[in-house]
C-alpha positions as CSV (number, residue, x, y, z in Angstrom):
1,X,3.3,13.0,17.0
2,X,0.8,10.8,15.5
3,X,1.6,8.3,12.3
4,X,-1.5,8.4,9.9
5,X,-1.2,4.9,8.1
6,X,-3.7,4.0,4.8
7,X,-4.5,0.6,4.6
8,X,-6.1,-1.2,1.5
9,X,-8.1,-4.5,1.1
10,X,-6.9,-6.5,-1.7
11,X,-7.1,-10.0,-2.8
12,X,-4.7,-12.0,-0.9
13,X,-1.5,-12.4,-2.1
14,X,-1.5,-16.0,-1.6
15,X,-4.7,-16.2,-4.3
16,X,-4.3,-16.6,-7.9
17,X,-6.5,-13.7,-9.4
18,X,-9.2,-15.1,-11.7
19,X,-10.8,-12.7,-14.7
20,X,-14.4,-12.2,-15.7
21,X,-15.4,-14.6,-18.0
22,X,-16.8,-11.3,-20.0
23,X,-13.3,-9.4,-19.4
24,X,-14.7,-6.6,-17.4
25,X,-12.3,-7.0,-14.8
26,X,-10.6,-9.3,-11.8
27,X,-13.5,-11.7,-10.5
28,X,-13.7,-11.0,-6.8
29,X,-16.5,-13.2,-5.7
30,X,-15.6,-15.7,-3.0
31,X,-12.0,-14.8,-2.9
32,X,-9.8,-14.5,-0.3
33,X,-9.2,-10.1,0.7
34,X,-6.7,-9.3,2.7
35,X,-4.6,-6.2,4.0
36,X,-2.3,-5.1,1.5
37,X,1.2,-6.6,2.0
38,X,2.7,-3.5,1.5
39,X,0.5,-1.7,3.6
40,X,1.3,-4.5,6.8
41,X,4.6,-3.1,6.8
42,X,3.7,0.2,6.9
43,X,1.6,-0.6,10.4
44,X,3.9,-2.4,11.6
45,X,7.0,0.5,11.7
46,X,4.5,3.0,12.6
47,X,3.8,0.8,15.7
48,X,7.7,0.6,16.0
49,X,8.0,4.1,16.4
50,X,5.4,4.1,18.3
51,X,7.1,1.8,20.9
52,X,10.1,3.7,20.5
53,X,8.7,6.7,22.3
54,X,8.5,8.6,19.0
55,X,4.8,8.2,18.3
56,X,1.8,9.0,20.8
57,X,-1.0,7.9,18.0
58,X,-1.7,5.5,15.4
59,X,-4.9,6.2,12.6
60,X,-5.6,3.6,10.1
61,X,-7.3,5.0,7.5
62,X,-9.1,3.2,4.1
63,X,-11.3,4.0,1.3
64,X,-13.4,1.0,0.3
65,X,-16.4,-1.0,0.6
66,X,-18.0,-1.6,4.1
67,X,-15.8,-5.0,4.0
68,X,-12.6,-2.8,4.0
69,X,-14.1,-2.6,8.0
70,X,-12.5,-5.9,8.3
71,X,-9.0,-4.6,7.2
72,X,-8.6,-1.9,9.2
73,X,-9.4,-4.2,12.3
74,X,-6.7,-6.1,11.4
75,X,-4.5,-2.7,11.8
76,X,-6.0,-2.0,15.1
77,X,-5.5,-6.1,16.2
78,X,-1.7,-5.1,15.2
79,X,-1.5,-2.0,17.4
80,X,-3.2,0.9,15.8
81,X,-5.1,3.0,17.8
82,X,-8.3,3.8,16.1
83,X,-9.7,4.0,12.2
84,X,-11.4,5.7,9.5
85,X,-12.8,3.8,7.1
86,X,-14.2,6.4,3.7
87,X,-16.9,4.0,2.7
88,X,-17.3,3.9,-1.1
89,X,-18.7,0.8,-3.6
90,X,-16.8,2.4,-6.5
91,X,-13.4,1.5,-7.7
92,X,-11.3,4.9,-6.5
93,X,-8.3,5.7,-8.4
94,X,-5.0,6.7,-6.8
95,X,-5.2,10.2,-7.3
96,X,-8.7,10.6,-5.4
97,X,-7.4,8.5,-2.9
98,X,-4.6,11.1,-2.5
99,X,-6.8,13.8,-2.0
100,X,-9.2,12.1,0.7
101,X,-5.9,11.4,2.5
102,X,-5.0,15.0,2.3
103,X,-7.9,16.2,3.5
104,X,-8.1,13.5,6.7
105,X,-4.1,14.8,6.7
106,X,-5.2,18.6,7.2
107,X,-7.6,17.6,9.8
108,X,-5.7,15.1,11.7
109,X,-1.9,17.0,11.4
110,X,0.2,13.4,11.8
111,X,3.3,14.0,11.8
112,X,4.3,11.1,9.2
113,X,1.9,9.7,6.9
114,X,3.3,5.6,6.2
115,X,1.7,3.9,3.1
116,X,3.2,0.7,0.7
117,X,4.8,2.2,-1.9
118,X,2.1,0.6,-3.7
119,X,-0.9,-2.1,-3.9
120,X,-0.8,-5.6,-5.0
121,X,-4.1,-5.4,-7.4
122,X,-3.0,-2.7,-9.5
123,X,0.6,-1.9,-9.2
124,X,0.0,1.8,-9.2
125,X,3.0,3.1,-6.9
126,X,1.4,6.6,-7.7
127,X,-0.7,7.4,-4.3
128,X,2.1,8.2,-1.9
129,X,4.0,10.4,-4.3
130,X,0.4,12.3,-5.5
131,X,-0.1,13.0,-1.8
132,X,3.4,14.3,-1.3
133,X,3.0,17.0,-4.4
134,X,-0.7,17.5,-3.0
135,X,0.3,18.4,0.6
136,X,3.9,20.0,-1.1
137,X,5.7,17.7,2.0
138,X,8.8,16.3,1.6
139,X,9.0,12.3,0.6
140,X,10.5,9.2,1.3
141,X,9.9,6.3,-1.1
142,X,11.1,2.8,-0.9
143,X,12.1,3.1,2.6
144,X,14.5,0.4,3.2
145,X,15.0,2.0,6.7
146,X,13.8,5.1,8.8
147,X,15.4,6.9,11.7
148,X,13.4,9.7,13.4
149,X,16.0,12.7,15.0
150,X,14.3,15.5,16.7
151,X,11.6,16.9,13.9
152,X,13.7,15.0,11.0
153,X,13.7,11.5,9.8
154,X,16.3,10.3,7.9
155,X,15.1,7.3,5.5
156,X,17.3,4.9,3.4
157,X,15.3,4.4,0.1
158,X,16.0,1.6,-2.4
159,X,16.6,2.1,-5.8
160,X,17.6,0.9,-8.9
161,X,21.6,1.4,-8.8
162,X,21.1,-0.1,-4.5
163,X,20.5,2.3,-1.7
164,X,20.1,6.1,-1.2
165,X,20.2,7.9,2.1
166,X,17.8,11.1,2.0
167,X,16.9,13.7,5.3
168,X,13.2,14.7,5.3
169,X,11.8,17.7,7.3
170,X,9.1,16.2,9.7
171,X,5.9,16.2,8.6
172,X,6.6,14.1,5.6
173,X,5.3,11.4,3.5
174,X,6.9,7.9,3.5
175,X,6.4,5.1,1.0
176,X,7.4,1.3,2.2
177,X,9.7,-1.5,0.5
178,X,9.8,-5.1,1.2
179,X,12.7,-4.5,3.2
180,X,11.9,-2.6,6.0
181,X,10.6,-5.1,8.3
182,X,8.6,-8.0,9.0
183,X,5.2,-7.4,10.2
184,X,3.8,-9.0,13.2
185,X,0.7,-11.7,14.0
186,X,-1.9,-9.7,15.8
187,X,-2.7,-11.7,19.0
188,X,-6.2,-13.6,19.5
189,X,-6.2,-10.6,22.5
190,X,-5.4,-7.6,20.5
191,X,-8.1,-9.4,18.3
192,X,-10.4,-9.1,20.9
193,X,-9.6,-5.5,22.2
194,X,-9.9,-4.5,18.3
195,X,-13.2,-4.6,18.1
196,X,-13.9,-2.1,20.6
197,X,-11.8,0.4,19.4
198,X,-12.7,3.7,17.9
199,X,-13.7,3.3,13.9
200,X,-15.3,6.4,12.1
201,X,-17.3,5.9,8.7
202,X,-17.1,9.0,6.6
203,X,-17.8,9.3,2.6
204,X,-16.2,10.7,0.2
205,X,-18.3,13.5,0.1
206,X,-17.6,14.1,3.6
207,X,-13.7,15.9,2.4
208,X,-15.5,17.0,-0.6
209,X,-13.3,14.7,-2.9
210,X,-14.9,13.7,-6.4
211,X,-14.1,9.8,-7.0
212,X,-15.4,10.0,-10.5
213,X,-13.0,7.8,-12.7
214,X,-10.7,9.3,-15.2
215,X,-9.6,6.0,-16.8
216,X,-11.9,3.5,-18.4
217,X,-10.8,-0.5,-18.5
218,X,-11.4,-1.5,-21.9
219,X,-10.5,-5.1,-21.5
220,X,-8.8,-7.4,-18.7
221,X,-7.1,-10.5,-20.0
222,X,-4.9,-13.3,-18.6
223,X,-1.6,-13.3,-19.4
224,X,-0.3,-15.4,-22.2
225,X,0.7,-19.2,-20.9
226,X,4.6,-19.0,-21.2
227,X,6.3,-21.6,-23.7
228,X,8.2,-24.2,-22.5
229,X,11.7,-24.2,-22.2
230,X,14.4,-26.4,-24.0
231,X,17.7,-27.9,-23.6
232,X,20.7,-27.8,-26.2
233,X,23.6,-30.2,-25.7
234,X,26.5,-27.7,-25.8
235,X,27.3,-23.8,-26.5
236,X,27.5,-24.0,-30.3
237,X,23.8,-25.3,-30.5
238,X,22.9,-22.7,-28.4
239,X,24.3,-19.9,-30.3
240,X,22.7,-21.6,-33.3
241,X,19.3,-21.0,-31.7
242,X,20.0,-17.8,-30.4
243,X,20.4,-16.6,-34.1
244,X,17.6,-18.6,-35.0
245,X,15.1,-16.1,-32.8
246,X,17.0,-13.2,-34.0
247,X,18.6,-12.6,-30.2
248,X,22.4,-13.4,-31.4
């Protein structure tokens, strides 16, 4: 089986985002980019499986700038076995991404595609479930845990009300949590060994996928500074405000 895993580069989650002094956007010049947290974890239980036995192949795969080369050798350092990076300048929206990954999907046949369940710059959580309704596989999101049986994996999916247990007809799509597990360092060897693995550059063209944006950003602006908080001496002085901002 193999485990088709996208990958995205996004500021690090350690950096505070700054935005465009003209609010056209998150200023990304001489920041910190990094592998999407999300997406780590997704690597690292495909390379789990992998090591179970389960697995005979790993694929990284992003869409991105050439720089996005630098992510998916991270992937590779952590155990992938080879890449494919769709080279694009232009900011891609989830549901384009979806259909590049179904399309590297139809000609790859994995038998589980792993992704975050979504990316730290925009918060979309739509890519995953796009691809599922694309590719009309069953999904998995918020996968918590995953056990592969035979050609079914059963995965345990958070949600709001705590945990659900689903059973998903292999090949499927699976979306990662926080939860799952804790992604490894890749060695200063695997580092090394990386960089002579196998890492295709295709465009979008190349699946014949149109990136054109359907959404236009209007404005991007920092969040408002929160107010400082304030201390009342006992319960009645704290109803007393309470009523004061409406809230009691």
């Amino acid at each position: 089986m193999k485990i088709l895993v996208p990958v995205k580069r996004v500021i690090d989650y350690n950096v505070k985002p700054r935005v465009k002094s003209d609010g056209t956007g998150v200023d990304l010049a001489n920041v910190k980019m990094s592998m999407n947290p999300f997406d780590e974890i997704s690597v690292e239980e495909a390379i789990r499986i992998k090591e179970a036995g389960k697995a005979e192949e790993i694929i990284a795969v992003s869409v991105g700038p050439a720089k996005a080369q630098e992510t998916l050798r991270t992937a590779l350092a952590m155990g992938a076995d080879r890449a494919i990076l769709v080279e694009t300048d232009e900011e891609v929206e989830p549901l384009a991404v979806a259909k590049i990954l179904k399309a590297i999907a139809e000609a790859e046949q994995p038998g589980l595609v792993i992704l975050g369940k979504q990316a730290i710059d925009d918060d979309s959580n739509q890519t995953g479930q796009m691809l599922a309704a694309l590719m009309g596989r069953p999904q998995g999101t918020f996968a918590n845990e995953l056990t592969i049986e035979g050609d079914s994996v059963t995965v345990k999916r958070e949600v709001d009300g705590g945990l659900e247990t689903v059973k998903l007809s292999l090949p499927a799509i699976i979306t990662t949590d926080l939860r799952l597990n804790e992604p490894r360092y890749a060695s200063l060897p695997n580092i090394m060994k990386a960089k002579k693995k196998e890492l295709d550059v295709k465009a979008p063209g190349d699946y014949g996928v149109d990136i054109a944006p359907r959404l236009k950003t209007h404005k991007v602006t920092e969040p408002p500074v929160r107010q400082a908080g304030i201390k009342v001496a006992d319960v009645d002085e704290l109803v007393a405000k309470l009523k004061d901002m409406g809230i009691a």
